[in-house]
N, C-alpha and C positions, 0 to 999 in steps of 0.2 A: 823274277819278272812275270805280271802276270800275263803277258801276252802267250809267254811260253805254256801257261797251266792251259791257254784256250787252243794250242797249237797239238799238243799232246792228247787234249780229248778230240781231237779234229782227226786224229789219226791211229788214237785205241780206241773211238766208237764211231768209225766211216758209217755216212750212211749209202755205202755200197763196199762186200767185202773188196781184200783184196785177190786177184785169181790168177798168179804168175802165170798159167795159160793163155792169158786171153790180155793182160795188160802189162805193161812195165812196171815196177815199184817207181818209176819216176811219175809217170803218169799219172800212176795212180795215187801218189802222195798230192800231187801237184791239182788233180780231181778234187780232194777231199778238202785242200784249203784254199779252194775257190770256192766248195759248196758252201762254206761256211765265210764267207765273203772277202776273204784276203783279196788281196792284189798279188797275183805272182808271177816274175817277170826275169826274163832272162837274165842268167850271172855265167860272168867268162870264166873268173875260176872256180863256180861250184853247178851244182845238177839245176838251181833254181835258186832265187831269193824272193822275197816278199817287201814287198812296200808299204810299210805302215803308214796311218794318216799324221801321225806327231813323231817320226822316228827318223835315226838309219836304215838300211837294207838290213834284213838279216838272210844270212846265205844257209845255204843247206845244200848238204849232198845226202843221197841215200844208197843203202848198202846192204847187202842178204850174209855179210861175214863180220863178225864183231870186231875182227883182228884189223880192216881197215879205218877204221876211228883214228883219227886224231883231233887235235886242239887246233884246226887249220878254218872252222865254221860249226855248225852244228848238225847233228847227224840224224839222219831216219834210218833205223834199224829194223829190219826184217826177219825174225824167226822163223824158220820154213817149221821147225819139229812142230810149237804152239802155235803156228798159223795167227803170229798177232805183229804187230810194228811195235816199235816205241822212241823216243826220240831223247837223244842226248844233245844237249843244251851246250854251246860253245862255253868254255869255262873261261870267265872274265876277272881281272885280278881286281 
């Protein structure tokens, strides 16, 4: 999907790092795809969804441990070691 390819660079080239000091990974996921013009709007059972102009929601949760991933939405991933995100894409059958 190519929405996904523009969500992915929205979040491996932020234009602000990210600084678990000073911001949440929520927050700051949620900064980077409104910089970049999303719509992002509250979801009950994930951290944030987005409103596409021609779509469904797509939901996201985000996380600094690989081991909480599941196939429950799609996931923003936080590496503290390489200080980078990356996002895994809900897998759609």
């Amino acid at each position: 999907m190519q929405i996904f390819k523009v969500i992915e660079d929205a979040i491996t080239k932020p234009s602000i790092p990210h600084e678990p000091y000073k911001q949440s990974l929520k927050n700051w996921a949620m900064y980077c795809l409104r910089d970049r013009g999303f719509k992002v709007v509250y979801a009950q059972n994930a951290d944030f969804a987005i409103e596409p102009k021609n779509g469904k929601k797509l939901y996201f949760k985000v996380t600094t441990n690989p081991d909480d991933v599941d196939n429950s939405c799609s996931w923003i991933v936080w590496d503290s070691a390489a200080k980078s995100a990356s996002l895994i894409p809900l897998e759609t059958e």
